[in-house]
C-alpha positions in Angstrom: -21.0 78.6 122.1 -22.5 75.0 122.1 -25.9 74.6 123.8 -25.0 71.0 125.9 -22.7 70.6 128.5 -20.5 68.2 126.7 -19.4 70.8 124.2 -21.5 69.5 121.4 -24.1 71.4 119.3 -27.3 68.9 120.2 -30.5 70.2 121.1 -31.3 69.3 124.8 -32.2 66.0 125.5 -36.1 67.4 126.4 -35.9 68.9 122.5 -34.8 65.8 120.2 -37.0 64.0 117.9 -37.3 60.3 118.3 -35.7 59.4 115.2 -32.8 61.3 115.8 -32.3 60.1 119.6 -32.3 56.6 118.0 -30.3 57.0 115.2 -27.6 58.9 117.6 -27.9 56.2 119.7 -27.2 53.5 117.5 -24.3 55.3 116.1 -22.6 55.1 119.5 -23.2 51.5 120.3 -22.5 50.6 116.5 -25.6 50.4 114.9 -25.5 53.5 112.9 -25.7 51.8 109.6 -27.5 48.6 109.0 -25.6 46.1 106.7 -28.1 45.5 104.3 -30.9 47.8 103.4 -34.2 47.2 101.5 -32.8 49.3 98.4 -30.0 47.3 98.3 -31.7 43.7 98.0 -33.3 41.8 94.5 -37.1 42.4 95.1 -37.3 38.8 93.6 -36.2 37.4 96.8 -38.6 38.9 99.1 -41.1 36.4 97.6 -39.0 33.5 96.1 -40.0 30.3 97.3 -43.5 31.5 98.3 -45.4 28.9 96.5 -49.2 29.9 94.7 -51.0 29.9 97.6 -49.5 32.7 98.9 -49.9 34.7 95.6 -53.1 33.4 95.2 -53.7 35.6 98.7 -51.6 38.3 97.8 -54.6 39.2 94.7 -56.2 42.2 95.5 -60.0 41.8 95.2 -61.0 43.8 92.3 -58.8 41.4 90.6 -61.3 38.2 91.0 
């Protein structure tokens, strides 16, 4: 027998996580599943176009 009224095997609402709240959520109004995720991007373009300066900032200080 299922724990809800709706017939479905969630926990009450009083009982689920965050995360899982959210990601339920977003599966209803269509967000379940982003269209790009971090794994699936070149890590080369996350700082392409950055110019010196901002590795020059980036340089961690035991580095000089």
């Amino acid at each position: 027998m299922s724990d809800s009224a709706d017939g479905t095997d969630r926990p009450a609402p009083e009982q689920e996580p965050e995360w899982q709240r959210r990601r339920r959520l977003a599966a209803v109004f269509g967000d379940g599943v982003p269209e790009q995720t971090s794994d699936d991007r070149d890590a080369r373009e996350d700082t392409a176009g950055k110019g010196d300066e901002w590795y020059r900032a980036e340089v961690p200080p035991h580095h000089g």
